[in-house]
N, CA, C and O of each residue as an XYZ file, in Angstrom:
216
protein
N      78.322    295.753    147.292
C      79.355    295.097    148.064
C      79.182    295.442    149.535
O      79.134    296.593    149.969
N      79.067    294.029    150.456
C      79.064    294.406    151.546
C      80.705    294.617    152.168
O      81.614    294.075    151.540
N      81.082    295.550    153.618
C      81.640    295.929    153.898
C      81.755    295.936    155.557
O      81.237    296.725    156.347
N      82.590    294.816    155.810
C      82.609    294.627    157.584
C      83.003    294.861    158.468
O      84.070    294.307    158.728
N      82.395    295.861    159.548
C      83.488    296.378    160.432
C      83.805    296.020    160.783
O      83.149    295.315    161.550
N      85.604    295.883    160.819
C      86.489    295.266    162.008
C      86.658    296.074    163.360
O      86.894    295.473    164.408
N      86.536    297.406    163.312
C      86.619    297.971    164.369
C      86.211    298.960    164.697
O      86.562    299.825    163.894
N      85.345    299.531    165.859
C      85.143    300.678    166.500
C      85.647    301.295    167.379
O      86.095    300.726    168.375
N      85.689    302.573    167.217
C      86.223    303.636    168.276
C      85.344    304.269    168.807
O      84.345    304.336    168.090
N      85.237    304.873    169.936
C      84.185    305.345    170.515
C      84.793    307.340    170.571
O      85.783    307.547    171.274
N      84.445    308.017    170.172
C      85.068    309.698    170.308
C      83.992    310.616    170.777
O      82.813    310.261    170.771
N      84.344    311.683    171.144
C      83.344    312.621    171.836
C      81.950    312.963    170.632
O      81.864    312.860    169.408
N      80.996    313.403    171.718
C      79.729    313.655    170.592
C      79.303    313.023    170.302
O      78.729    313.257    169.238
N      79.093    311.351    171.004
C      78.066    310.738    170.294
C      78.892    310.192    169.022
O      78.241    309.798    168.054
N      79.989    310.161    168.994
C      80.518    309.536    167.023
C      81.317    308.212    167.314
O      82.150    308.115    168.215
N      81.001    307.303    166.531
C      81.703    306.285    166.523
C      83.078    306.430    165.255
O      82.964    306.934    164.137
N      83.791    306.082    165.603
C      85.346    305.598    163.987
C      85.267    304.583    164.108
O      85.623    303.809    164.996
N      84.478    304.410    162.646
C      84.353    302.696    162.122
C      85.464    302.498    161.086
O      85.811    303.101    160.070
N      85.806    301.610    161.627
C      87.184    301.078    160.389
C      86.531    299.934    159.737
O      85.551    299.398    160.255
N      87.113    299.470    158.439
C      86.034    298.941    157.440
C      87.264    297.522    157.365
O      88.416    297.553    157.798
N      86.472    296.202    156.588
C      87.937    295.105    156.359
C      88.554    295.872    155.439
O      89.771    295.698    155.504
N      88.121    296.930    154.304
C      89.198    297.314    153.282
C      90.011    298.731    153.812
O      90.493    299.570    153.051
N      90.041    298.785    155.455
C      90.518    299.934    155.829
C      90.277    301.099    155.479
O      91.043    302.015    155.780
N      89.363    301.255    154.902
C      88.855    302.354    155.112
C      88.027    302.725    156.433
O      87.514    301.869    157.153
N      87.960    304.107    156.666
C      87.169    304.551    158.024
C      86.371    305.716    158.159
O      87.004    306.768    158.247
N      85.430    305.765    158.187
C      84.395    306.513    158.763
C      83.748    307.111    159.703
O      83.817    306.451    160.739
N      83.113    308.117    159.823
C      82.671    308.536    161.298
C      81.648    308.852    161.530
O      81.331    310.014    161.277
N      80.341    307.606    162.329
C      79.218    307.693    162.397
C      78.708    308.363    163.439
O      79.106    308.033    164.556
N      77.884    309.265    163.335
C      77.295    310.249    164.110
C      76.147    309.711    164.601
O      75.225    309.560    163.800
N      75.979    309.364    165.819
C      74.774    308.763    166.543
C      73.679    309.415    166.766
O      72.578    308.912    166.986
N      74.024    310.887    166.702
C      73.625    311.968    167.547
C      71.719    311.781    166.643
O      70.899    311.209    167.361
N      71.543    311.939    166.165
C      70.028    311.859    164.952
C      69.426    311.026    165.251
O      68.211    311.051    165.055
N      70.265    309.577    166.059
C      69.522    308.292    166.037
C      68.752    308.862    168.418
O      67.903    308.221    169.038
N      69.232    309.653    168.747
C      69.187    309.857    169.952
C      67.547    309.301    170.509
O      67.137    308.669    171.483
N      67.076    309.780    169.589
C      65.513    309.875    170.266
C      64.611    308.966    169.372
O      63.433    309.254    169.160
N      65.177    307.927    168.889
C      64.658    306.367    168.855
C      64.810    305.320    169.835
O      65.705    305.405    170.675
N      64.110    304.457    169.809
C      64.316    303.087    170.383
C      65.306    303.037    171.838
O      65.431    303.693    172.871
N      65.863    301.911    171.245
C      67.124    301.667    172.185
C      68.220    303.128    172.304
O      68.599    303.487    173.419
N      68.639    303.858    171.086
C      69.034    304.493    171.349
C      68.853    305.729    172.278
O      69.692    306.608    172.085
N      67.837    306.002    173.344
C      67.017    306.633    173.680
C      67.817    306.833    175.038
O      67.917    307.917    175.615
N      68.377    305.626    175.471
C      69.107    305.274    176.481
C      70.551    305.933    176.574
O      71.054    305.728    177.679
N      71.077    306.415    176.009
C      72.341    307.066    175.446
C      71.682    308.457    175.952
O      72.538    308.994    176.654
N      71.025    308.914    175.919
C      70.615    310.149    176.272
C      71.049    310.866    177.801
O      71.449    311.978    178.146
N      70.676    309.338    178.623
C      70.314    309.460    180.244
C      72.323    309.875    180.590
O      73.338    309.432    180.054
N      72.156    310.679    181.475
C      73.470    310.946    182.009
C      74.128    310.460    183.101
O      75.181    310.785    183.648
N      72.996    309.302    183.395
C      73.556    308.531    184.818
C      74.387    307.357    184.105
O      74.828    306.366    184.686
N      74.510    307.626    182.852
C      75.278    306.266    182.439
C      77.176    306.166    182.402
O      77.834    307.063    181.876
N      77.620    305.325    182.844
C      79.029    305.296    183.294
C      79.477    305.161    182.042
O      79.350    304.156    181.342
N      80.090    306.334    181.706
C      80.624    306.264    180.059
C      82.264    305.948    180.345
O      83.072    305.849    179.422
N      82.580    305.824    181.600
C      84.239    305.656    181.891
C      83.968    303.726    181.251
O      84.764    303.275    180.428
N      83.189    303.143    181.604
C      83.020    301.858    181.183
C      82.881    301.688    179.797
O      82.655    300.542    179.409
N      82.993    302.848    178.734
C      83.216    302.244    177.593
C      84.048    303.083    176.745
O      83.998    303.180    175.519
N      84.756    303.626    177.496
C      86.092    304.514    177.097
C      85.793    305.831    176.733
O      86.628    306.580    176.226
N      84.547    306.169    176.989
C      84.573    308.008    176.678
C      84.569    308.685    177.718
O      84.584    309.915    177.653
């Protein structure tokens, strides 16, 4: 069964609170994905994190 997020929260550390359509919620830890790809960019500290609420 798939399961669709309706919503994210953004919280300290790199963690997202994913809320699910059956309300349930979770808390994904970005922190592991740091030093891949795109995520690589999350790293740099010149980034204006006031622009996405952390």
């Amino acid at each position: 069964m798939y399961l669709a997020v309706k919503q994210v929260k953004p919280l300290e550390n790199y963690q997202l609170l994913l809320t699910f359509d059956s309300d349930e919620r979770r808390i994904f830890d970005v922190r592991p994905l740091l030093s891949f790809g795109r995520f690589r960019e999350l790293n740099r500290k010149q980034i204006e994190t006031k622009a996405f609420g952390l």
